[in-house]
C-alpha positions in Angstrom: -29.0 162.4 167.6 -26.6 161.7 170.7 -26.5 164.7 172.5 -23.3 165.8 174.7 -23.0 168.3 177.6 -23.0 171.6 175.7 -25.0 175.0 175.4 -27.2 175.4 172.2 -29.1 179.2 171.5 -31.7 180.1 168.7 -33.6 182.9 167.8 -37.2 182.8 167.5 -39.3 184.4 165.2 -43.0 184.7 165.0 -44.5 186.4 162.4 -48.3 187.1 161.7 -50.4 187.3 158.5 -51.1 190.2 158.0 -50.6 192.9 155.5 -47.7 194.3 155.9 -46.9 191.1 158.1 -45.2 192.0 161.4 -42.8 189.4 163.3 -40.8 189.9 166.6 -38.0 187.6 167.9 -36.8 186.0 171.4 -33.7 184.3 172.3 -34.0 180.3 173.1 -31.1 178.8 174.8 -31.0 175.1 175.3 -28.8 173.7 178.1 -27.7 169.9 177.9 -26.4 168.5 181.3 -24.0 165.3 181.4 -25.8 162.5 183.1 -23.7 161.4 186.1 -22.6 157.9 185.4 -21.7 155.3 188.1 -17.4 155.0 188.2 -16.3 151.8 186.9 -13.6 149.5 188.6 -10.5 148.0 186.0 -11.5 144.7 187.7 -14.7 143.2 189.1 -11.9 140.7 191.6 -9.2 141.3 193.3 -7.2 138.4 194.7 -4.5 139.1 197.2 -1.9 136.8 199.3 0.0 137.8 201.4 2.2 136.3 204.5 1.0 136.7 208.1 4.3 138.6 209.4 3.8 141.4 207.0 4.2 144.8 209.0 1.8 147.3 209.6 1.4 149.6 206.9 2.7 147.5 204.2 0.8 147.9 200.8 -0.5 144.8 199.6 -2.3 146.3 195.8 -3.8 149.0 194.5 -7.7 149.1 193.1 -8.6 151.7 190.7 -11.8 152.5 189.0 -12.3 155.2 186.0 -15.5 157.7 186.6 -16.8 157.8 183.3 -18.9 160.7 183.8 -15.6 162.7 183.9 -13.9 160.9 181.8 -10.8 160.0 184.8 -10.4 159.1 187.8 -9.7 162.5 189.9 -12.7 162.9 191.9 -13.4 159.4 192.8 -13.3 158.3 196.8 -12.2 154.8 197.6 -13.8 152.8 200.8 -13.5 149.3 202.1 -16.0 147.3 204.3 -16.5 145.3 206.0 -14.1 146.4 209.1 -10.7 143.9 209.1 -7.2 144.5 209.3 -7.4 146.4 205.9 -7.3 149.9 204.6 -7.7 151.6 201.4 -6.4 155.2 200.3 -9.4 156.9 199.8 -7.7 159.2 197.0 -5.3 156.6 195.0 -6.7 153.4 196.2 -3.9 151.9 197.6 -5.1 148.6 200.2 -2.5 148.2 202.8 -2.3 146.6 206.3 -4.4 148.2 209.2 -3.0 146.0 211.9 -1.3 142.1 212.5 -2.8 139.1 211.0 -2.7 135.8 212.1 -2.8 132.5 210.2 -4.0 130.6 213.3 -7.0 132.6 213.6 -8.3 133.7 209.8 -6.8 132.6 207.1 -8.9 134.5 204.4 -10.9 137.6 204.0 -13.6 138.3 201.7 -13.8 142.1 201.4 -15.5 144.8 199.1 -13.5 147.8 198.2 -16.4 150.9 197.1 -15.8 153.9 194.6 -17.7 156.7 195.1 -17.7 159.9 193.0 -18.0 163.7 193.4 -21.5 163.7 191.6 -24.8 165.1 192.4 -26.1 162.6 193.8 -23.0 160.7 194.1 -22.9 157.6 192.0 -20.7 155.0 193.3 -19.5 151.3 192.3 -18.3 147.8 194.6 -15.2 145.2 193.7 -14.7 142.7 195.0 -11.4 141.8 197.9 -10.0 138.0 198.0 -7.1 138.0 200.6 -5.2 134.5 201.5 -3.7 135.0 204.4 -0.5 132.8 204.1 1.3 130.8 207.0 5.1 131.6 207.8 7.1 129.4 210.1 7.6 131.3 212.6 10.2 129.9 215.0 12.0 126.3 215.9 10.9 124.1 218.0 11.3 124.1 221.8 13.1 121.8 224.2 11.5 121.5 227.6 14.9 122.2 228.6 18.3 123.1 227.8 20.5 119.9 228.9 19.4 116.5 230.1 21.1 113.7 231.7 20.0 110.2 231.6 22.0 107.3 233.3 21.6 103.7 232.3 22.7 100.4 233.7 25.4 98.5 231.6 23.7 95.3 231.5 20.4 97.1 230.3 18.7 95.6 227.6 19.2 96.3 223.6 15.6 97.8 222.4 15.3 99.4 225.8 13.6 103.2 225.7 15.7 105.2 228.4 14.6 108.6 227.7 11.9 110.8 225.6 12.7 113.9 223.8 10.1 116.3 224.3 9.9 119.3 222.4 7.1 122.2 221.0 6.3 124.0 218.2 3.3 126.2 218.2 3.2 127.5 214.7 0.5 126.1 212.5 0.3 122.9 210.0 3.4 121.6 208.5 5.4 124.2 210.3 4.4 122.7 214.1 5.6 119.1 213.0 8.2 118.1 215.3 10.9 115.3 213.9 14.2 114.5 216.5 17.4 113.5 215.4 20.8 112.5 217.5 24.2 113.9 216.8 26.6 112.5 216.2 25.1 109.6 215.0 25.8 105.9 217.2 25.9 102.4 216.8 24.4 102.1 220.8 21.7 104.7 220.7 18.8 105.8 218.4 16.0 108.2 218.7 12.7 107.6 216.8 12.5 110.8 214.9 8.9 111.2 215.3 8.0 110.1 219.1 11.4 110.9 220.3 11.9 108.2 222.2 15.6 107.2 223.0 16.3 103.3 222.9 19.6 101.1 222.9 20.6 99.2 219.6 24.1 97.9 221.3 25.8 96.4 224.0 26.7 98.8 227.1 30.0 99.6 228.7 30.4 101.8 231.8 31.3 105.3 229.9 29.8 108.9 229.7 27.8 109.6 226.2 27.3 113.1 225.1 25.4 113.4 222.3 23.6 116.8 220.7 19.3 116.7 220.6 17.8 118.1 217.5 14.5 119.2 217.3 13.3 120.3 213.0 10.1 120.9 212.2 8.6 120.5 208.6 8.6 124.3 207.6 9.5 126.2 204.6 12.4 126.7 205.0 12.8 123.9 207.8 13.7 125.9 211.6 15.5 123.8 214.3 16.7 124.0 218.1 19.4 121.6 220.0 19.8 120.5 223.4 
């Protein structure tokens, strides 16, 4: 039958033939040892997201795995290679953030998280890491400058481009993409929300326009800057 880690003792007796017949006995004691088994994780994947501005030290899931030569998880040591900016508790298996990410520069990591138990020899057992990376938008765009001044003839022409907005954003994708508006809004000047350029729609007089740049970029949620 199945056999578990316990201690079995018999006597034995051996007896001859002969007349009287005469026997003597010894003591047999039968020790069955537990296999050590391999631990096992709750889940062969783990998949992970989580955003690029996260802080040091912040927690990002927990992996566990059972050591079924024990029947718990007490004596089991957690590990994870290879080296990135993530850590693992080696007693509760918490993952958490070794040091900054950056969307720009990776924007996954494939990682294997290792559970090793207490056994002789030590038995151990892999999982598997998935981490997205995911992009925040950072900041607004950036004018080249606070204030600019453009001046214009009276008699220029309508259609004319007098002046080009210029500003920069260097977060990634959607978040980078740059679209210019004018405030308050005028019947004699419009900006081309995606080139920036300035141009005349109306006929000139001699008179100072002020008029409030905005630079928004395609983020979630949208960030902007004025000049």
């Amino acid at each position: 039958g199945q056999l578990v880690s316990q201690r079995f003792v018999f006597n034995l007796m051996a007896t001859d033939l002969g007349t009287p017949p005469l026997s003597s006995m010894a003591t047999l004691t039968i020790v069955v040892t537990e296999t050590n088994k391999p631990p096992v994780f709750l889940n062969s994947t783990y998949y992970i997201q989580v955003y690029e501005n996260a802080t040091i030290g912040t927690i990002v899931a927990q992996v566990q795995a059972s050591d079924l030569g024990t029947g718990g998880n007490v004596n089991i040591t957690y590990s994870i290679v290879p080296s990135s900016p993530f850590g693992v508790n080696p007693r509760n298996g918490l993952v958490y953030l070794t040091s900054a990410l950056d969307y720009k520069i990776q924007k996954a990591y494939l990682l294997t998280v290792v559970a090793t138990d207490a056994g002789v020899p030590p038995l151990s057992a892999s999982a598997s890491l998935n981490v997205t990376v995911l992009n925040v938008n950072k900041g607004p765009p950036v004018f080249t400058q606070p204030n600019y001044t453009v001046t214009v003839p009276d008699n220029q022409t309508i259609g004319a481009i007098i002046f080009t907005a210029n500003a920069t954003d260097t977060d990634y994708g959607q978040n980078g993409v740059v679209r210019y508006s004018l405030s308050p809004q005028s019947t004699l000047f419009s900006i081309d929300p995606i080139s920036g350029q300035v141009s005349i729609t109306g006929q000139l007089v001699s008179q100072r326009f002020v008029f409030n740049l905005m630079a928004t970029d395609l983020g979630t949620p949208p960030l902007s800057s004025m000049a």
